[in-house]
PAVEXTI-799280 format. One record per residue: x, y, z negated of N, C-alpha, C in turn. Coordinates in steps of 0.001 Angstrom, whole numbers, plus 500000, padded with zeros to 6 digits. Layout:
XYZXYZXYZ/...
//
This chain:
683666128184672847684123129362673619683581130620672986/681939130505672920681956131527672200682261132232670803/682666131157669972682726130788668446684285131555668619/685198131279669733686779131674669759686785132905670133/685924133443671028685529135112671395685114135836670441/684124135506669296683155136066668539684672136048666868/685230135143666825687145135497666134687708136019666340/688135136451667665688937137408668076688192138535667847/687017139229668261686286140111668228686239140551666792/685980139850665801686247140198664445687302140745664015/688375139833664204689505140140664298690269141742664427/689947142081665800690138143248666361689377144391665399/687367144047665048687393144834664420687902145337663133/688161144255662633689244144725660779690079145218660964/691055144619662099692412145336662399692399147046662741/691322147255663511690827148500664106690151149418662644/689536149202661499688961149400660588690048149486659235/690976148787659160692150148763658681693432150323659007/692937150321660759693807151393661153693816152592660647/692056152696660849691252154173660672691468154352659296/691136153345658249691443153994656660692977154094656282/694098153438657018695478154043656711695606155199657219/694624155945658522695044157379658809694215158165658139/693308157352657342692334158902656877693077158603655446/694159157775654887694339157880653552695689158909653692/696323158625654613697645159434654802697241160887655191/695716161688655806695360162642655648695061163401654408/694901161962653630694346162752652168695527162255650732/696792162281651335697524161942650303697776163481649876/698223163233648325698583164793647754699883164886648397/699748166686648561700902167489648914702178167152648255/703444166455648710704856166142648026705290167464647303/705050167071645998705705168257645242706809169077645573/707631167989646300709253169126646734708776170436647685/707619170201648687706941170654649560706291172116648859/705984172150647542705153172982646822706163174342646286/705572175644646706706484176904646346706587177127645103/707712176881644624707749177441642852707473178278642348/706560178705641252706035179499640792707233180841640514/706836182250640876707846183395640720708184183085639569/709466183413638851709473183839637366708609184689636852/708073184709635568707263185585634760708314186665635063/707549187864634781707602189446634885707843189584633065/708371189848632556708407190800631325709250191650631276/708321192772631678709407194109631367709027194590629738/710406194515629605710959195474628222711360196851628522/710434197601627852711142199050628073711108199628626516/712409200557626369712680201231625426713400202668625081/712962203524624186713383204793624108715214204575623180/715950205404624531716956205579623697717821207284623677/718218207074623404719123208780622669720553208788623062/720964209589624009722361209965624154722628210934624384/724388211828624697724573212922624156725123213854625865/724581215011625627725814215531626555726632216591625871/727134216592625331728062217896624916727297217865623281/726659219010623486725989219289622239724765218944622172/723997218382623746722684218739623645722031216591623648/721494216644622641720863215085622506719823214893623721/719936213763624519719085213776625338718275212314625273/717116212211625324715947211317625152715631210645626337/715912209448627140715628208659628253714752207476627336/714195206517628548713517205207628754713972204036629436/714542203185629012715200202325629621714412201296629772/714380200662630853713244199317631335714473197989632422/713776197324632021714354195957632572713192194619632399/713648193769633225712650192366633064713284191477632208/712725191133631066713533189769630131713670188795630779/713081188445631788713249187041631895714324186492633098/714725188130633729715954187831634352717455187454633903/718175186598634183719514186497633449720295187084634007/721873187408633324722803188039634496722577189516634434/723436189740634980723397191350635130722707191861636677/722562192997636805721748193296637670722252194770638584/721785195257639126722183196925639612721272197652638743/722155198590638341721285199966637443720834201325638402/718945202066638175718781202494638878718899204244637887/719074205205637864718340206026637137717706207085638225/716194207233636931715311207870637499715137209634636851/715114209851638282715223211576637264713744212527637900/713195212908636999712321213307636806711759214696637031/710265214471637470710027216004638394710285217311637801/709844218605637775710599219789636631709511219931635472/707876218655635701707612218622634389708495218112633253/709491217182633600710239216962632353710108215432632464/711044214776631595710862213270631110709101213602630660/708967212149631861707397211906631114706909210826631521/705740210521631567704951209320631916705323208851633102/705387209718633689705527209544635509706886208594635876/707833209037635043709220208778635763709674207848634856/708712207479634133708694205783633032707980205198633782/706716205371634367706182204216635250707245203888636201/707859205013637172708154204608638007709746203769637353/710276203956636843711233203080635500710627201472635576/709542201663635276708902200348634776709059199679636086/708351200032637267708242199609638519709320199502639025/710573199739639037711706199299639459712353198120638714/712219198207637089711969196354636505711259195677636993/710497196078637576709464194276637928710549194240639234/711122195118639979711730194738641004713132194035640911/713805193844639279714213193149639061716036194170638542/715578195140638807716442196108638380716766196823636708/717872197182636412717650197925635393717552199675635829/716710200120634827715861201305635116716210202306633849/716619203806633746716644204828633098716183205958633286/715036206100632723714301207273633090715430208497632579/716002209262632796716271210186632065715750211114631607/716810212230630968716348213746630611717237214496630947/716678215754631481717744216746632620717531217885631869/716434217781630825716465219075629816716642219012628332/716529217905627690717437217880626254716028217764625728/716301216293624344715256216407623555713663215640624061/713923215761625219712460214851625804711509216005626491/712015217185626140711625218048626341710591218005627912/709238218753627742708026218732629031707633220247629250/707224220746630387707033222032630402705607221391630432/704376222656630153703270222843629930702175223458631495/703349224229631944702946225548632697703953225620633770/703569225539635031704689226255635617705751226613636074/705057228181634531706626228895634679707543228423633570/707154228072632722708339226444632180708867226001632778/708211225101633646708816224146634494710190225115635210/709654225520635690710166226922636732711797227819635791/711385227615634797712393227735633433713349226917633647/712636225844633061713597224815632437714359224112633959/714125223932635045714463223369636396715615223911636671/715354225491636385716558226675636995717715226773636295/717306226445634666718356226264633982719225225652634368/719242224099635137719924222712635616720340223688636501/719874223748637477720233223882638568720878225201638866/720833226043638291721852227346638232722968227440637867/722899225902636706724213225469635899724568224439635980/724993223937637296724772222713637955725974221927637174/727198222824636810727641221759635972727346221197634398/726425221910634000725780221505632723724660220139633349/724581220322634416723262219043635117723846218101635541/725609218264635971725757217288636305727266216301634855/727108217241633887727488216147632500725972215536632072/724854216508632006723520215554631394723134214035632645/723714214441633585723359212888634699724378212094633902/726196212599634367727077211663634080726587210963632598/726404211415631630726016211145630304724965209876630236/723524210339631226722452209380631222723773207835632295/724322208096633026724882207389634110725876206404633176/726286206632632008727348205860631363726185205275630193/725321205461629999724674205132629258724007203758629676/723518204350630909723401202878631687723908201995632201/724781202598632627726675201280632371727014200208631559/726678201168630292727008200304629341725552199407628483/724695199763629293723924198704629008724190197170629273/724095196044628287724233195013628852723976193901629700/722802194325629984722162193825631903722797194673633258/723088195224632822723699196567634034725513195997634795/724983195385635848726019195604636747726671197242637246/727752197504636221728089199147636572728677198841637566/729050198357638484729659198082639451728256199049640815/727223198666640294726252198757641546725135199559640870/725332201059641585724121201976640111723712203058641537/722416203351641513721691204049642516720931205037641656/720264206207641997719516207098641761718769207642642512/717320207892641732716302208099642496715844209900641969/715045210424642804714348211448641889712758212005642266/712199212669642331710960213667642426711340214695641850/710630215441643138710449216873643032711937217912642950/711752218150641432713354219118640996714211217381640647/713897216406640412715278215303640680715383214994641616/714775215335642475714984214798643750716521215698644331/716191216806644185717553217855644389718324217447643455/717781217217642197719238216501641161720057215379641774/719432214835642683719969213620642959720845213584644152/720171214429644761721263214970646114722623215635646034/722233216925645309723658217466644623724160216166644033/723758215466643332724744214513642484725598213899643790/724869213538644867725711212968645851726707213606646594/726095215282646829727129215694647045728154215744646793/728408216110645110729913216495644610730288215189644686/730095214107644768730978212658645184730427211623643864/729570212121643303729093211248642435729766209513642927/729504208811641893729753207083642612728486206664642341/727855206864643362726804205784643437726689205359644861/725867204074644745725763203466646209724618203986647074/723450204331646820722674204987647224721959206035646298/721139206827647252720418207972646300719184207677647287/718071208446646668716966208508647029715898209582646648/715541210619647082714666211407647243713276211904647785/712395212171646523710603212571647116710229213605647095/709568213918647960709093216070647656710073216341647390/711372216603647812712500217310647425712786218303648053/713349219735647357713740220681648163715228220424648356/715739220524649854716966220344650170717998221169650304/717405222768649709718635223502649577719197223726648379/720256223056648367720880222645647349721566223639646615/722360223494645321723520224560644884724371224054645039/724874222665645813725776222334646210725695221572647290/725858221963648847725334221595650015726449220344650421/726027219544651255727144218561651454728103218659651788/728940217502651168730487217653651043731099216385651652/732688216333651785733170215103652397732879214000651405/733015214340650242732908213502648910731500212786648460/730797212709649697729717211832649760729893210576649335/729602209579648881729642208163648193728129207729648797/727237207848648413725979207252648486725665207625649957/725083206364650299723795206571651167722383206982650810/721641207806651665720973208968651104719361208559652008/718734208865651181717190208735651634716379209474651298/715614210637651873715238211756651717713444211606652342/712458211695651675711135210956651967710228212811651368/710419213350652407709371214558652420707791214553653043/706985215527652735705720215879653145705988217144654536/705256216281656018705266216991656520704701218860656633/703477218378655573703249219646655411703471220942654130/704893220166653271704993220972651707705401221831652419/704554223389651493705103224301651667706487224974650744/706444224250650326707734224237649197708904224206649662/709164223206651059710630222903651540710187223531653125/710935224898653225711090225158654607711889224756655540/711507224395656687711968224199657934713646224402658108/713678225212657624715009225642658163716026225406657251/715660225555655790716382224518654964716407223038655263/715268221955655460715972221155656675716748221007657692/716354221778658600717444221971659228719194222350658775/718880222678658232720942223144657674720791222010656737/720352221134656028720832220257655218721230219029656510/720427218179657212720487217301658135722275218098659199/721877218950659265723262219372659978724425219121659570/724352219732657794725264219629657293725728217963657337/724908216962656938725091215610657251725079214625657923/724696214968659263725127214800660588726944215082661131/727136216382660341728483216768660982729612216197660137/729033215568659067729984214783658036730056212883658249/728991212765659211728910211659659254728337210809658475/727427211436657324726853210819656119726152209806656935/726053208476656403724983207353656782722993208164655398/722220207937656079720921208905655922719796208834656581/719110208657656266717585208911656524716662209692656147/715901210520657044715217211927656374714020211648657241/713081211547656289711458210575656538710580211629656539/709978212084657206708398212960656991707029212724657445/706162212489656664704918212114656265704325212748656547/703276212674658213702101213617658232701327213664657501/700460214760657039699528215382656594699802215013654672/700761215257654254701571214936652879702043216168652594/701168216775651323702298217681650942702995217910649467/703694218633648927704376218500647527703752217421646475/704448216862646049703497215856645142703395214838645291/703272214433646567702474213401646925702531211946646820/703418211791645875703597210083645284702729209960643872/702497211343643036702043211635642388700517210709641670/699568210496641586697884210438641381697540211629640392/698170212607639410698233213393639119698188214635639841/698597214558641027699001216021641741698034216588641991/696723216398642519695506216985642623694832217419641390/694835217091639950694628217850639026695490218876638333/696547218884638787697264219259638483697833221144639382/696892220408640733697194221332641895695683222251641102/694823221834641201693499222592641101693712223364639494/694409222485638871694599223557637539695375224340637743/696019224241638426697361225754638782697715226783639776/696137226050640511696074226631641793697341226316642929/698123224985642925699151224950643245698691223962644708/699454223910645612699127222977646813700368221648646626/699599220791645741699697219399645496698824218528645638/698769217668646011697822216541646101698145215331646542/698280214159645988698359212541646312698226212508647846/698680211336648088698680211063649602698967208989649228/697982208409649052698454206736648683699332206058649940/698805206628651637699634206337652487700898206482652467/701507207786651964703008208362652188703725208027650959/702845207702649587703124207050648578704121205617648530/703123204773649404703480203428649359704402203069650772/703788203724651649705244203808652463706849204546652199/706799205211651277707978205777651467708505205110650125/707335204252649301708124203095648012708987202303648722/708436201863649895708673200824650746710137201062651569/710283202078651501711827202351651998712676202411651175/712384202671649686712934202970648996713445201410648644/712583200549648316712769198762648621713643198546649195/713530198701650757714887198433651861716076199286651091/715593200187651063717361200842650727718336200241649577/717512199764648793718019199567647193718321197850647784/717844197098648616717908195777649036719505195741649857/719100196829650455720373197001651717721926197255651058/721974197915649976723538198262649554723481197068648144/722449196849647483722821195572646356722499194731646964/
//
């Protein structure tokens, strides 16, 4: 009797000991590969200087894209503050390739050309924009250039700007440009060509609540004007942000010129971040 109790009892314990190591082995089996997130594609952005024409005047852009994307893609061009094609508006070039886009920094003043000072800047800005149709063959010009790039879905082409492109980019929308969206930073919104029915793009306008650069009331009559047209739009303002402020430059730049610029990383990366949605939302 007891010899048949003291069998069973064994019994039970292997069976019971048996249980516990099939659940602690099935706790510790490796993760099913199908289960495992695939590594992103590598990032290689290629960027390169190229040369095209408007009329008479040769103009010097930066073109950026990721190699390792296939296929064609949406083309963005980037137009640049009234320092001129420069570092700034190639990073931000670059940073729209890793996002998987093709990217053209342009030139809105011929040659590659950078103001030093200012009243350069202040020069060379007014030139465009006084002669808005000389600014708007140097866009169309950079705009076919990137067309005919061979990653470039011309079908689907957006534009971004800072500062004096930022107004380049608006007027461009005004006169009916074809693009699907536009996008604007520190931009002044009174335009030399205020909105029209011939709107195409959806429009994103990302100001500093406090630049003294863009008055009040020129907001006001631009938003009116595109309100009463029905433009689809968004017009973003950033407390305590003023001119500049996507910049990391703008604070040396402010103290050397005595100018009221200065970085803001909050209004920076939030208003990248719309710029994301927007460019997500129409491609």
């Amino acid at each position: 009797m007891f010899s048949k109790k003291y069998r069973f009892l064994s019994i039970l314990l292997i069976a019971l000991i048996l249980t516990g190591c099939k659940s602690d082995k099935k706790e510790k089996d490796p993760i099913d590969e199908k289960t495992v997130e695939k590594p992103v594609e590598d990032i290689k952005i290629k960027g390169s200087e190229i040369t095209y024409r408007a009329d008479t005047t040769t103009l010097k852009g930066y073109i950026a894209y990721n190699e390792n994307l296939k296929g064609k893609r949406p083309g963005v061009l980037v137009v640049h503050e009234w320092w001129g094609h420069n570092d700034y508006s190639r990073m931000r070039a670059d940073m729209l390739a890793k996002l998987g886009y093709v990217a053209l920094a342009v030139d809105m003043y011929g040659d590659g050309k950078q103001a030093k000072h200012p009243d350069d800047a202040g020069k060379f800005s007014g030139m465009v924009m006084n002669n808005i149709e000389v600014g708007k063959a140097r866009f169309d010009a950079a705009m076919k250039a990137l067309k005919e790039n061979p990653h470039v879905d011309a079908s689907k082409i957006a534009a971004i700007g800072y500062c004096f492109g930022g107004s380049v980019v608006l007027t461009m929308a005004n006169m009916g440009e074809d693009l699907d969206a536009v996008a604007a930073f520190h931009s002044g919104v009174k335009l030399p060509v205020m909105p029209t029915k011939d709107i195409k793009a959806k429009i994103l306008v990302c100001n500093g609540a406090d630049d003294p650069f863009i008055p009040e009331e020129s907001v006001i009559d631009y938003t009116n004007a595109l309100d009463s047209l029905n433009v689809d739009y968004e017009y973003i303002v950033y407390e305590d942000a003023v001119h500049a402020f996507t910049s990391e430059e703008a604070d040396s730049l402010g103290e050397k010129f005595n100018l009221p610029l200065a970085y803001n990383q909050e209004a920076d990366e939030k208003s990248w971040a719309e710029l994301k949605k927007l460019l997500a939302e129409v491609f």
